[in-house]
Backbone as JSON Lines, residues from 0, in Angstrom:
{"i":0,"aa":"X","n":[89.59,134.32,155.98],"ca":[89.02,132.97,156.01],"c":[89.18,132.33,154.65]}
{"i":1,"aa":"X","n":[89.46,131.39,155.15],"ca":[90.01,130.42,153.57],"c":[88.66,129.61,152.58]}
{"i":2,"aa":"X","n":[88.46,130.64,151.42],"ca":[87.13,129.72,150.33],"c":[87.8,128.19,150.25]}
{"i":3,"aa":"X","n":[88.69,127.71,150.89],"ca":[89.03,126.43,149.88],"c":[88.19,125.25,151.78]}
{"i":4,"aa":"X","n":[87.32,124.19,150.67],"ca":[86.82,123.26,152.04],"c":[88.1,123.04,152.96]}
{"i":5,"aa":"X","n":[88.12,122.17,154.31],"ca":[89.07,122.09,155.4],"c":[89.98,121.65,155.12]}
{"i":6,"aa":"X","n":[89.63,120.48,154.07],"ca":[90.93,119.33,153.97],"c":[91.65,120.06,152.7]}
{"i":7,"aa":"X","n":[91.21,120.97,152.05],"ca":[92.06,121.6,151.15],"c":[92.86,122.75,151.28]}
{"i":8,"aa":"X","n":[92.94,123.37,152.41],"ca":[93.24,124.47,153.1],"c":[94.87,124.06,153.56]}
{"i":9,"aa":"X","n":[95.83,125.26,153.33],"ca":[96.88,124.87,153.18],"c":[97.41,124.71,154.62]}
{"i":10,"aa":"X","n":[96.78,125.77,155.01],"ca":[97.05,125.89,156.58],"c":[96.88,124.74,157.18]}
{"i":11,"aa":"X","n":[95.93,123.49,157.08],"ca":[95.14,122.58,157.65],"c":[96.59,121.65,157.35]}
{"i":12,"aa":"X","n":[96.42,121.14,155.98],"ca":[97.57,120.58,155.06],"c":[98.68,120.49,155.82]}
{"i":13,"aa":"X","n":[99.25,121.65,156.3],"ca":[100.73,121.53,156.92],"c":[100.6,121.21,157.55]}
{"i":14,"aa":"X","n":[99.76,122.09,158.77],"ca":[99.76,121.56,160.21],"c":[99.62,120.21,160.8]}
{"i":15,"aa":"X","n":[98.71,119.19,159.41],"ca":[98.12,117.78,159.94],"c":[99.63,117.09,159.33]}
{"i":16,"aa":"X","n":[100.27,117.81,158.42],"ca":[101.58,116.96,158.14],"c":[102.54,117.18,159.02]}
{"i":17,"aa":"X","n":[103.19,117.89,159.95],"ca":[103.69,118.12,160.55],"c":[105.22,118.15,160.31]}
{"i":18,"aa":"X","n":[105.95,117.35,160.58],"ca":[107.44,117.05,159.81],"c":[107.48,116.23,159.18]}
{"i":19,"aa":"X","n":[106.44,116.1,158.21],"ca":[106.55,115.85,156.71],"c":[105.79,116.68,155.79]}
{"i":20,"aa":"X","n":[105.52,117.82,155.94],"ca":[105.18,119.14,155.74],"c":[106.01,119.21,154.45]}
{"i":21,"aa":"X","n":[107.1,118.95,154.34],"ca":[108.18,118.68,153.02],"c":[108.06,117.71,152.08]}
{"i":22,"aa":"X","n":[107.72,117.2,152.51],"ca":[107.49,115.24,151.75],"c":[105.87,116.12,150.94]}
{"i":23,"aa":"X","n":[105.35,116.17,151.69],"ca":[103.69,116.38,151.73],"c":[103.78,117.33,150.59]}
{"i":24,"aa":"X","n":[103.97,118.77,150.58],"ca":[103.93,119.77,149.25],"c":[104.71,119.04,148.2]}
{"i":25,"aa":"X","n":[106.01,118.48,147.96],"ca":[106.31,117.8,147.29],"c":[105.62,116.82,146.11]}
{"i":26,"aa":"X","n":[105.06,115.59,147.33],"ca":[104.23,114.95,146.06],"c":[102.4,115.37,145.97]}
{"i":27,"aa":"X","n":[102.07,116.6,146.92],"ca":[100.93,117.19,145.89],"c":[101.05,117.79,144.94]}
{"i":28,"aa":"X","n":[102.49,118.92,145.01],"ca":[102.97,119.8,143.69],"c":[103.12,118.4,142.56]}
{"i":29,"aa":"X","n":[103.8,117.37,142.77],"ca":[103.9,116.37,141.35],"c":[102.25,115.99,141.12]}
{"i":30,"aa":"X","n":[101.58,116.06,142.02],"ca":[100.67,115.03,141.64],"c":[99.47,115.86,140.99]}
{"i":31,"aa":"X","n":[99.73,117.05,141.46],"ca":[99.13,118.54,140.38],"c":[99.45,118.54,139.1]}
{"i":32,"aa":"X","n":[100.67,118.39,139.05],"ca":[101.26,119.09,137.57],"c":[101.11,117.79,136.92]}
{"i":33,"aa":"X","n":[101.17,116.25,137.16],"ca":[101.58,115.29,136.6],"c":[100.47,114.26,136.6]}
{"i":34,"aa":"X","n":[99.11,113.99,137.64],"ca":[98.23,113.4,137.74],"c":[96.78,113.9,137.09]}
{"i":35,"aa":"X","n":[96.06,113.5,136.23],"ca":[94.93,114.18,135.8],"c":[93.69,114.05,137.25]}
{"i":36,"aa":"X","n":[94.27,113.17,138.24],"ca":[93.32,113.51,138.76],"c":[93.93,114.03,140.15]}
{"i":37,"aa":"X","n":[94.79,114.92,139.87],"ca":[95.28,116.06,141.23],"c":[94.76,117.01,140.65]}
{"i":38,"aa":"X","n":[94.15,117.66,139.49],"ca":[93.31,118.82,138.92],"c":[93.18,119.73,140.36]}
{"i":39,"aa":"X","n":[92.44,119.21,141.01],"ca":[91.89,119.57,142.36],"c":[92.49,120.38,143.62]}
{"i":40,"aa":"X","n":[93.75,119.69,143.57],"ca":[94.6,120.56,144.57],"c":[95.59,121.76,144.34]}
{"i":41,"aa":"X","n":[95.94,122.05,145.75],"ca":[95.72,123.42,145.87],"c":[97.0,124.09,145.86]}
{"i":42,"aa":"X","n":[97.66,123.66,144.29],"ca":[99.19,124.17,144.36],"c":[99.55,125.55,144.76]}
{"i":43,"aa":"X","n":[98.73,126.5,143.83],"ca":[99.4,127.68,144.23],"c":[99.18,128.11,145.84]}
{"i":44,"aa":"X","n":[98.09,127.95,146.48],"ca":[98.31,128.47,147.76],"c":[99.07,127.58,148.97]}
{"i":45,"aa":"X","n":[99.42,126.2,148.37],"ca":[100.54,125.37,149.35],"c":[101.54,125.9,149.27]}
{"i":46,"aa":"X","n":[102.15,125.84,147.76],"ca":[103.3,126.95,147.65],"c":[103.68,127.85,148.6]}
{"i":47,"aa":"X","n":[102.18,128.84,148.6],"ca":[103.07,130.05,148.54],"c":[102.76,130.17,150.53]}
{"i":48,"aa":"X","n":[101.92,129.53,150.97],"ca":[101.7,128.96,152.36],"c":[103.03,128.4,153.24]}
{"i":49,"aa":"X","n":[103.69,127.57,152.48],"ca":[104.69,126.68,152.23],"c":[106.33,127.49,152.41]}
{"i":50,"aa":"X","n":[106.33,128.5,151.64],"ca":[107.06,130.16,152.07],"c":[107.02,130.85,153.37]}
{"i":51,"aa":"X","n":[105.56,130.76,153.7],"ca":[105.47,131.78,154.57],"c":[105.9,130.85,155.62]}
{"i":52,"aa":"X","n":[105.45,129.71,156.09],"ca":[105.8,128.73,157.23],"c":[107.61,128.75,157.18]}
{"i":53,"aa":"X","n":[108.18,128.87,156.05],"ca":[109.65,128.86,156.34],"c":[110.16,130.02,156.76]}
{"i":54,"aa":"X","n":[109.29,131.34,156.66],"ca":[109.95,132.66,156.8],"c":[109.45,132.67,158.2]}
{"i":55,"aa":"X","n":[108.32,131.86,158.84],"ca":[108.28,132.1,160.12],"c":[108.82,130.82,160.88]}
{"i":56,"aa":"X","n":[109.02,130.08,160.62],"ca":[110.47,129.16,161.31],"c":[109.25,127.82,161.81]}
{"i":57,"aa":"X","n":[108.03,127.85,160.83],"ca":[107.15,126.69,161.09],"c":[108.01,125.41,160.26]}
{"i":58,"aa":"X","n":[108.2,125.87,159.51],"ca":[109.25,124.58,158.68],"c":[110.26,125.05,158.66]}
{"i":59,"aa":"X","n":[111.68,123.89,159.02],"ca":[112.8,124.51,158.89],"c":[113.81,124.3,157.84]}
{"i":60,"aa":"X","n":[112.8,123.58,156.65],"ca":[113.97,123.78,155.48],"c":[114.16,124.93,154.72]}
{"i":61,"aa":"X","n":[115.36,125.48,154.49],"ca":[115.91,126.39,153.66],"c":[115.06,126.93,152.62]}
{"i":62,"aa":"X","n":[114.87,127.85,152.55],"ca":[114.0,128.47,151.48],"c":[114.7,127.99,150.16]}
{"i":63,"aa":"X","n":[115.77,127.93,149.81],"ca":[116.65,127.53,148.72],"c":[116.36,126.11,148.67]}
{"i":64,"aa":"X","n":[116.31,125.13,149.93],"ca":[116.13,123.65,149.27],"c":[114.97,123.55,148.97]}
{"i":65,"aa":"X","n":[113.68,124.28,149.14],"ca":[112.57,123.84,149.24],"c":[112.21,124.4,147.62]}
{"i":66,"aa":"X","n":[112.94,125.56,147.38],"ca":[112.44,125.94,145.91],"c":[112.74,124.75,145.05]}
{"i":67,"aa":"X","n":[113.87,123.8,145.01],"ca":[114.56,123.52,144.3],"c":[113.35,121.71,144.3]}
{"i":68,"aa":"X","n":[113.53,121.57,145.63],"ca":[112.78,120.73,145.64],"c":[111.09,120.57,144.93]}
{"i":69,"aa":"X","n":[110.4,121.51,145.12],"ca":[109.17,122.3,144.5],"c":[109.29,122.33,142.96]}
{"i":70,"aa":"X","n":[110.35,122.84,142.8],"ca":[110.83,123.0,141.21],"c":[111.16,121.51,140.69]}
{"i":71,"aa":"X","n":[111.86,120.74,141.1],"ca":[112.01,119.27,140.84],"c":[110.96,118.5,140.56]}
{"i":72,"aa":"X","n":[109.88,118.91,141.19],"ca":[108.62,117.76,141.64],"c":[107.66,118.42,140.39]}
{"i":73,"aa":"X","n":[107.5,119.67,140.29],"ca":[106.74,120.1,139.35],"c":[106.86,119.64,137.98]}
{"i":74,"aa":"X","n":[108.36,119.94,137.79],"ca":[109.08,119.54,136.44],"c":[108.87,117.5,136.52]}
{"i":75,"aa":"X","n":[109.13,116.81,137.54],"ca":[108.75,115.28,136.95],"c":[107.32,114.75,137.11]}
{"i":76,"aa":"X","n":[106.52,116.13,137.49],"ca":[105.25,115.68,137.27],"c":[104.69,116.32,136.15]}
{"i":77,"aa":"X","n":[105.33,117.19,135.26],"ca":[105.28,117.62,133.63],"c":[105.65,116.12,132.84]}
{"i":78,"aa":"X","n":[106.42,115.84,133.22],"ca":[107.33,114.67,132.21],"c":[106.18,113.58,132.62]}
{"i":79,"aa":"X","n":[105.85,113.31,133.8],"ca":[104.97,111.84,133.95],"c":[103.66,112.17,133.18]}
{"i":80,"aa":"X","n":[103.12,113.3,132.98],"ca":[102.0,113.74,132.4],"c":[102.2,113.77,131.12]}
{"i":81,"aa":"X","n":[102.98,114.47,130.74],"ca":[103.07,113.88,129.27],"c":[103.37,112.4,128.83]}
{"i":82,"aa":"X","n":[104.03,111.51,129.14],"ca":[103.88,110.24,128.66],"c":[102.95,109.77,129.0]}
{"i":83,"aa":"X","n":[102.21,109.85,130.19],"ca":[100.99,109.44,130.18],"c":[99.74,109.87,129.13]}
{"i":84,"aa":"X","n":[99.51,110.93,128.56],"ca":[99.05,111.2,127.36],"c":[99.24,110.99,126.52]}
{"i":85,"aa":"X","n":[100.77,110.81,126.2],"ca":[101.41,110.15,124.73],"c":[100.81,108.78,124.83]}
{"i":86,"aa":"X","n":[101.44,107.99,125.92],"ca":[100.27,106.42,126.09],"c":[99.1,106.03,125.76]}
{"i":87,"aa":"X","n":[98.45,107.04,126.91],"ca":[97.04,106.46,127.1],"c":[95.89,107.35,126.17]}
{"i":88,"aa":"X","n":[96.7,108.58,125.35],"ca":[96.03,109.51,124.47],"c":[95.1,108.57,123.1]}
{"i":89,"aa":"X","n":[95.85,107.78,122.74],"ca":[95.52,107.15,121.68],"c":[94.36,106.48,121.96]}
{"i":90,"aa":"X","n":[94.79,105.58,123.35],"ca":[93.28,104.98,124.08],"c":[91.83,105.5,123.74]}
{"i":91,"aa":"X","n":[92.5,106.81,124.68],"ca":[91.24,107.57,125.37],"c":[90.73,107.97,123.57]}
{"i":92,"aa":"X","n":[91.42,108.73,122.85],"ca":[90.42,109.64,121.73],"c":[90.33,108.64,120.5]}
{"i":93,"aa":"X","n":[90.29,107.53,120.33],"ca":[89.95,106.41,119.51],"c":[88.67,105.82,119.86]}
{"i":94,"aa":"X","n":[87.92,106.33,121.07],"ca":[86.39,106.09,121.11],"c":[85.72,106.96,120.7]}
{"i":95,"aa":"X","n":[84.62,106.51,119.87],"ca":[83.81,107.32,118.89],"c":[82.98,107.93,119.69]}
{"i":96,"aa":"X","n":[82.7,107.44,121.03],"ca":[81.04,107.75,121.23],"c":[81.67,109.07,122.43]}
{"i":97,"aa":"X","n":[83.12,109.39,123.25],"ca":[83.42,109.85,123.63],"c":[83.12,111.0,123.97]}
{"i":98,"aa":"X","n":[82.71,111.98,124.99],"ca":[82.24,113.08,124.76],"c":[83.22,114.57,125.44]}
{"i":99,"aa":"X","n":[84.03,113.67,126.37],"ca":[85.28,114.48,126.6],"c":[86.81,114.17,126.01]}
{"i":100,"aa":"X","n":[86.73,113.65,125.14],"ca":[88.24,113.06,124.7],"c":[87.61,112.95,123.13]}
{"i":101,"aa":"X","n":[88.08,113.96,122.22],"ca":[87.42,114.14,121.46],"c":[88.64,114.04,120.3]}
{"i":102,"aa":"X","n":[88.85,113.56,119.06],"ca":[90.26,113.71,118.07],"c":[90.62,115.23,118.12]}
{"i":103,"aa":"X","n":[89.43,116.2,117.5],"ca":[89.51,117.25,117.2],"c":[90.16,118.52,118.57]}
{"i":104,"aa":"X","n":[89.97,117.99,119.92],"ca":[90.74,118.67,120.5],"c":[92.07,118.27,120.26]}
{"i":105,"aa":"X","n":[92.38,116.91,120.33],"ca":[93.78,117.04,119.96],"c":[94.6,117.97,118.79]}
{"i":106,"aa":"X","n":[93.69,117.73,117.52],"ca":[94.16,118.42,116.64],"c":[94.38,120.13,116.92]}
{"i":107,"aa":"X","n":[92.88,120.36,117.71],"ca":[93.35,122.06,118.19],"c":[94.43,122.34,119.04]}
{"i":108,"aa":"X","n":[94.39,121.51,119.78],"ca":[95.53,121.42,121.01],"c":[96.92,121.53,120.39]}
{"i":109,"aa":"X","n":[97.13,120.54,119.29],"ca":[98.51,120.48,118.43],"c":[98.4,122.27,117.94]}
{"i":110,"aa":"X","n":[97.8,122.43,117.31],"ca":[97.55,123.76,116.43],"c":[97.9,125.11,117.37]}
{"i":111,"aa":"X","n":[97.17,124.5,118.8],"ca":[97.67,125.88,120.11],"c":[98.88,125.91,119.88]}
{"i":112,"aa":"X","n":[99.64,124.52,120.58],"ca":[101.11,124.64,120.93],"c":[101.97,125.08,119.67]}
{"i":113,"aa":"X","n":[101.66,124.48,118.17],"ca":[102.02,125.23,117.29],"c":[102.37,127.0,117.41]}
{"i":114,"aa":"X","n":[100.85,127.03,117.88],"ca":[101.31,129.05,117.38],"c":[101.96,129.2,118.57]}
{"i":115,"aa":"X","n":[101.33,129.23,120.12],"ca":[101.52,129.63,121.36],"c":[102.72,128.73,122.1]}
{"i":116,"aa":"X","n":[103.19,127.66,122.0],"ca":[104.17,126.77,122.4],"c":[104.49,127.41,123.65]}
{"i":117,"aa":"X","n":[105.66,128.04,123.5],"ca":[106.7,128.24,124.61],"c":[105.58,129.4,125.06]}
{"i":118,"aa":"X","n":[105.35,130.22,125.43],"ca":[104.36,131.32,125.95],"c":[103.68,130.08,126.63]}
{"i":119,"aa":"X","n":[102.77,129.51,125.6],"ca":[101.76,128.71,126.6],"c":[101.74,127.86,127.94]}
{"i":120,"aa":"X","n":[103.22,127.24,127.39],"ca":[103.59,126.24,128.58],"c":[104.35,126.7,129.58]}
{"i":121,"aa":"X","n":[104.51,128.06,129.64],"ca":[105.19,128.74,130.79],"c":[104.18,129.59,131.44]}
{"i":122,"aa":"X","n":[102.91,130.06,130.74],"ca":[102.01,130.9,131.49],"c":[101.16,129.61,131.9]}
{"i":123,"aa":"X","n":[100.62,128.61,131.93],"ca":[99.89,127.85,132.09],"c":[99.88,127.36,133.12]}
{"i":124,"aa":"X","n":[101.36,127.51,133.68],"ca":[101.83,126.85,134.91],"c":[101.11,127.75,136.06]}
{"i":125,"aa":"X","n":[100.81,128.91,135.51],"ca":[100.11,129.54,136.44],"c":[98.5,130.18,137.06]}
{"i":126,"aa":"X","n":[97.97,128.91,135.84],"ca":[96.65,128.43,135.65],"c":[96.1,127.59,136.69]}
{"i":127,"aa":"X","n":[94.83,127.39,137.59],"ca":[94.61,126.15,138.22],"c":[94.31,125.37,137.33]}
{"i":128,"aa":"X","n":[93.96,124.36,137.28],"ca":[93.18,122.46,136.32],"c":[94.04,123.08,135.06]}
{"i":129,"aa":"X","n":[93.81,124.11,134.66],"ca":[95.06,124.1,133.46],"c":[96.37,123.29,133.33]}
{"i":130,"aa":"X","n":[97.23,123.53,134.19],"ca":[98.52,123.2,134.42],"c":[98.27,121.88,134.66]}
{"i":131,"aa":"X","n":[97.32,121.5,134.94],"ca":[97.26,120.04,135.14],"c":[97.06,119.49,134.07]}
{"i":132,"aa":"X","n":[95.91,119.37,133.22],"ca":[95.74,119.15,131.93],"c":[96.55,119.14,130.46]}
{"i":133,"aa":"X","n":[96.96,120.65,131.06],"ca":[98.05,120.77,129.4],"c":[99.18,120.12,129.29]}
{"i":134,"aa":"X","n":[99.52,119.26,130.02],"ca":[100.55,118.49,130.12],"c":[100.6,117.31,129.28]}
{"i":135,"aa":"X","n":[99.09,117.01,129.63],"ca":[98.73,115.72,129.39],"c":[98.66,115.8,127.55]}
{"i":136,"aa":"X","n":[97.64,116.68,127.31],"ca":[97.52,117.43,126.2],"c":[98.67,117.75,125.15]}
{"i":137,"aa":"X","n":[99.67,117.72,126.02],"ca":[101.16,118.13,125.01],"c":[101.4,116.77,124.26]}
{"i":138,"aa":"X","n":[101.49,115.67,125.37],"ca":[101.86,114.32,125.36],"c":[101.12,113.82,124.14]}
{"i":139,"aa":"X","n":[99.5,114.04,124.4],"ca":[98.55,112.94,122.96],"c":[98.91,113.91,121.95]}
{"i":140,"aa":"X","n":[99.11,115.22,121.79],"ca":[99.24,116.09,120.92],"c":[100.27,115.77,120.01]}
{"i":141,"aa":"X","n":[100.99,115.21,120.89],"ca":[102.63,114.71,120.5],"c":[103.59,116.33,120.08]}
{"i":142,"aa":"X","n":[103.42,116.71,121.09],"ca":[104.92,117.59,121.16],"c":[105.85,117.6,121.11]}
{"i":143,"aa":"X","n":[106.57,118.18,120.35],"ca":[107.99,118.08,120.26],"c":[108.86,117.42,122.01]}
{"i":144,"aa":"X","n":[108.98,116.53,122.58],"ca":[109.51,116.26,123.72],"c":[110.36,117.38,124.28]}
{"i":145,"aa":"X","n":[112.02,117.47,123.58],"ca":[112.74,118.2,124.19],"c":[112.14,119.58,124.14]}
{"i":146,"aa":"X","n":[111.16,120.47,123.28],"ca":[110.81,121.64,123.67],"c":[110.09,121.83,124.9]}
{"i":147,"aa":"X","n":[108.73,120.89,124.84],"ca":[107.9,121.17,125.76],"c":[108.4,120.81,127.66]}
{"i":148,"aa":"X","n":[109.91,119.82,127.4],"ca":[110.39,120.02,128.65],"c":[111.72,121.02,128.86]}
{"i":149,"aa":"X","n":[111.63,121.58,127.86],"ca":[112.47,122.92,127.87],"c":[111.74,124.46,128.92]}
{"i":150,"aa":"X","n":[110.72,123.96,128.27],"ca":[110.03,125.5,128.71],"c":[109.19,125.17,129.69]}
{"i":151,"aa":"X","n":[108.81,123.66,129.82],"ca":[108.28,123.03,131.28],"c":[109.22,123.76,132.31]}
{"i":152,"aa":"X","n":[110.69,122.73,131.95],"ca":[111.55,123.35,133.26],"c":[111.86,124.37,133.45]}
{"i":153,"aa":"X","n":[111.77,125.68,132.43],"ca":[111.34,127.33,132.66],"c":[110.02,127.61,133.76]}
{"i":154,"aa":"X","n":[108.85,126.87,133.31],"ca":[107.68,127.65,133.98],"c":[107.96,126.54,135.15]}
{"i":155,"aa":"X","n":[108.45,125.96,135.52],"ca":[108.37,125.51,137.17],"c":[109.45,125.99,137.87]}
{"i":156,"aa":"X","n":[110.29,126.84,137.26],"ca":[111.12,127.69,138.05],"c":[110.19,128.38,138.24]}
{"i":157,"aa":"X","n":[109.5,130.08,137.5],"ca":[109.29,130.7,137.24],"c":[107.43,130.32,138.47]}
{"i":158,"aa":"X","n":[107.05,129.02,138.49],"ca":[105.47,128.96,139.39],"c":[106.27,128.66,140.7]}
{"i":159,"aa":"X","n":[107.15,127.18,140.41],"ca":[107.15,126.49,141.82],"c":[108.27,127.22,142.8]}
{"i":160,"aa":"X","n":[108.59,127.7,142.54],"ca":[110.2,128.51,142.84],"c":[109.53,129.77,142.92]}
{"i":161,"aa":"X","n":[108.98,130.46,142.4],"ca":[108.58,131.64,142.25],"c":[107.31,132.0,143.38]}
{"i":162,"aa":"X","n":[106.42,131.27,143.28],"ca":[105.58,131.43,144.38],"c":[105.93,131.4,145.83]}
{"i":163,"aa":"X","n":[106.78,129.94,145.84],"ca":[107.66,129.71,147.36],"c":[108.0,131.15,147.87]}
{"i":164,"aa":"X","n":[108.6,131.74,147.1],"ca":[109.37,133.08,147.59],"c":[108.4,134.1,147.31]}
{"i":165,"aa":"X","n":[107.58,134.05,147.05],"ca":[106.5,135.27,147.6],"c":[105.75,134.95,148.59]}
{"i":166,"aa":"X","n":[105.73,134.0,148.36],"ca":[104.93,133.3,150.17],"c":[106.04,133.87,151.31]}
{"i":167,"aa":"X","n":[107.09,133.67,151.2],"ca":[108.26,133.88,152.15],"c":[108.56,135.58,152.37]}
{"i":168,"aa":"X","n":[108.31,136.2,151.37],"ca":[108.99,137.55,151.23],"c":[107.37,138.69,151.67]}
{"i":169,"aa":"X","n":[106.52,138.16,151.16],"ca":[105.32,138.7,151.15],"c":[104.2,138.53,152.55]}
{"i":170,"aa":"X","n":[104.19,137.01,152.83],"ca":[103.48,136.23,153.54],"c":[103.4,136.82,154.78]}
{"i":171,"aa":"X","n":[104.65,137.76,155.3],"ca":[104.56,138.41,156.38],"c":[103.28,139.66,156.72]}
{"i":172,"aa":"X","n":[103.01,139.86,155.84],"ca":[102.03,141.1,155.92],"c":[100.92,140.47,155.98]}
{"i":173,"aa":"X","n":[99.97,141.18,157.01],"ca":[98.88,140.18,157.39],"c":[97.77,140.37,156.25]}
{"i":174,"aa":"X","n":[97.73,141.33,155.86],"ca":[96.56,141.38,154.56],"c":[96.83,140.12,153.25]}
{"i":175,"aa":"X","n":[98.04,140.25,153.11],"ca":[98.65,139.02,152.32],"c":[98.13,138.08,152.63]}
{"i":176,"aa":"X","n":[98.6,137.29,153.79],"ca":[97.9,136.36,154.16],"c":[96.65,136.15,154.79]}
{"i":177,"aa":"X","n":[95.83,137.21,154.99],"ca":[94.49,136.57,154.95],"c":[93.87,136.78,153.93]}
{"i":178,"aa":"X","n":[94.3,137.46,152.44],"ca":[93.78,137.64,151.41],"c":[94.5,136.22,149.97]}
{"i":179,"aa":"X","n":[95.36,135.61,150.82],"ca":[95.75,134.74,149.65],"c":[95.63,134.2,148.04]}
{"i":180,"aa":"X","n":[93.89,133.72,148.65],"ca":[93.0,133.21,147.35],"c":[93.11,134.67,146.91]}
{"i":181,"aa":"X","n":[92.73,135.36,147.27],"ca":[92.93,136.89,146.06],"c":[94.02,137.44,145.55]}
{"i":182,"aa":"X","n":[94.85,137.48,145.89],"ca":[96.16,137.44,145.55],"c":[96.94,136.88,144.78]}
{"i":183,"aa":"X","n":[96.19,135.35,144.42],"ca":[96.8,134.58,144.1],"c":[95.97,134.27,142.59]}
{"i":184,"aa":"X","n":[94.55,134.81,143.01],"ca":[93.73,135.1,141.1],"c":[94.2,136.42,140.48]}
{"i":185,"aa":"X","n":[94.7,137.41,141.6],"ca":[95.12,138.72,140.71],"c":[96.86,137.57,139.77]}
{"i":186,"aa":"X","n":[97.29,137.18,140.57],"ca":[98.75,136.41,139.84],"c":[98.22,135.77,138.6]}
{"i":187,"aa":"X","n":[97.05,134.71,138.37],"ca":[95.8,134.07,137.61],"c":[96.2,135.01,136.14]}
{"i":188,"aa":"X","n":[95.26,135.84,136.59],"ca":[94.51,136.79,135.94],"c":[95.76,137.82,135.43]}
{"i":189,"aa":"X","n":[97.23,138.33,135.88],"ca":[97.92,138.78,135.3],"c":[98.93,138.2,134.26]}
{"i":190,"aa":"X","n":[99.05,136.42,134.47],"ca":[99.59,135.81,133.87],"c":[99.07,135.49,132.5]}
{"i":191,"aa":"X","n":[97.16,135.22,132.01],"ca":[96.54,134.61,131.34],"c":[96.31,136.19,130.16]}
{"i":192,"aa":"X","n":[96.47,136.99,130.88],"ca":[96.76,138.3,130.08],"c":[97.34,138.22,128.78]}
{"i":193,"aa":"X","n":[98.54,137.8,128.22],"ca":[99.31,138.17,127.32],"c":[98.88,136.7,126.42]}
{"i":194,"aa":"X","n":[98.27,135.44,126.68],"ca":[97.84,134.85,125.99],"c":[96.84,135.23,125.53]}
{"i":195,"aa":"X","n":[95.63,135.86,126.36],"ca":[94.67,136.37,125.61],"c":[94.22,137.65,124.82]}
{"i":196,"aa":"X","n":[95.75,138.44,124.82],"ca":[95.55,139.26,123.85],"c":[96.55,138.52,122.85]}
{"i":197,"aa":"X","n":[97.2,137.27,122.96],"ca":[97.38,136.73,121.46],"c":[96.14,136.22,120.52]}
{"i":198,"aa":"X","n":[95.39,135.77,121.59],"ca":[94.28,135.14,120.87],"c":[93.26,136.14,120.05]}
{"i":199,"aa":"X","n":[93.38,137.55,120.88],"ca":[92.53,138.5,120.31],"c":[93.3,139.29,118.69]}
{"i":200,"aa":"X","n":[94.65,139.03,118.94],"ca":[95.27,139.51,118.11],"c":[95.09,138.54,116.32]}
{"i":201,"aa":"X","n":[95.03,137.58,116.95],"ca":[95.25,136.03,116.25],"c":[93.82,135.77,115.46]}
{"i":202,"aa":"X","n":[92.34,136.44,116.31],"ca":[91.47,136.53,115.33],"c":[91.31,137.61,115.06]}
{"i":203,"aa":"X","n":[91.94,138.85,115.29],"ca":[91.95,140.22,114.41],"c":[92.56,139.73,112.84]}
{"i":204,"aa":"X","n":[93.56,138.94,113.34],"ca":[94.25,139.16,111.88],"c":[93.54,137.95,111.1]}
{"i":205,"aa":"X","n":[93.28,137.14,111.72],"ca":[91.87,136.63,110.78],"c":[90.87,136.84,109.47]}
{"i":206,"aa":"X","n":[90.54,137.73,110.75],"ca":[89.17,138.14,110.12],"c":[89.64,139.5,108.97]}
{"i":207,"aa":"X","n":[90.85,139.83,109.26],"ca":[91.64,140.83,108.25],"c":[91.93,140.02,106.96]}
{"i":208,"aa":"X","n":[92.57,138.67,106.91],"ca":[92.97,137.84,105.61],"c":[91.78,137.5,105.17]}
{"i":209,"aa":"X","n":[90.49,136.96,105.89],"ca":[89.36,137.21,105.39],"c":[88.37,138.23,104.1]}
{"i":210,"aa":"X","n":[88.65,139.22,105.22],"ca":[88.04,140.53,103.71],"c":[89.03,141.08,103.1]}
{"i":211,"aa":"X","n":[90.55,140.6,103.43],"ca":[91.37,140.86,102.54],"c":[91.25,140.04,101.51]}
């Protein structure tokens, strides 16, 4: 049984789209990665939902066009998210009284992508509200452009492409799919791994130049 309410449920999602089931994952995957206020939806399990319906002949586009397509939409909803932050960044963190749009995250934010850059923006993709956010975040941060859509268009192979085909290859086994949401925080939770033993590493050596 699916934790996500009705209308967020991927199963629901397809079925009410019917043959536009394609159109439909499409611009929720952009509107995830590229809208601050798609935070909400439910990329990774459309994805990988999205697989399994092609491996059982519920949708009949090609597992190959649909990655590519998935991968397309992810990657120009990276790029619309960042200029939209580069834009409207200045807006938003130039109010004083602000209590979520703050200068000083920007400045940390710059300072992340500094150390963590390419790591970050390829594991992130496999974050929920993360992947949505850090996009935006790259943009007011002012990121290097061509890097951060360098390794953008790495981690949306690597989420949007990558999930499709475990939905497809996996999705068949019924524990799979009635365990999804779990399956899909163990993916969470194995990805956010190697950032957070940078971070642990990052204040070891800290606190080492410290009493050094």
């Amino acid at each position: 049984m699916s934790i996500l309410p009705s209308w967020l449920d991927p199963d629901t999602i397809l079925q009410s789209l019917g043959a536009f089931a394609v159109i439909g994952v499409c611009l929720i995957i952009f509107a995830e990665c590229g809208l601050l206020i798609g935070f909400f939806l439910p990329g990774d399990t459309l994805l990988f939902t999205a697989g399994l319906y092609i491996e059982r002949g519920s949708i009949a586009t090609p597992l190959w066009l649909m990655c590519i397509l998935v991968t397309v939409c992810a990657f120009a909803g990276n790029v619309s998210g960042y200029w939209i932050g580069a834009k409207a960044g200045p807006a938003l963190f130039d109010k004083p009284n602000s209590r979520l749009f703050k200068r000083e995250h920007v400045t940390r934010t710059h300072e992340f992508f500094d150390k963590y850059g390419a790591r970050a923006i390829v594991l992130a993709r496999f974050v929920p509200i993360v992947r949505t956010f850090i996009t935006a975040m790259a943009g007011v941060g002012r990121m290097d452009p061509r890097r951060y859509f360098t390794y953008s268009a790495i981690g949306g192979v690597a989420w949007a492409a990558g999930v499709t085909i475990l939905g497809f290859y996996l999705g068949k086994i019924s524990f799979v799919h009635d365990h999804i949401e779990l399956i899909l925080v163990l993916i969470v939770l194995l990805s956010v791994i190697p950032i957070i033993i940078e971070v642990i590493r990052a204040r070891r050596q800290r606190k080492a130049s410290e009493v050094g």
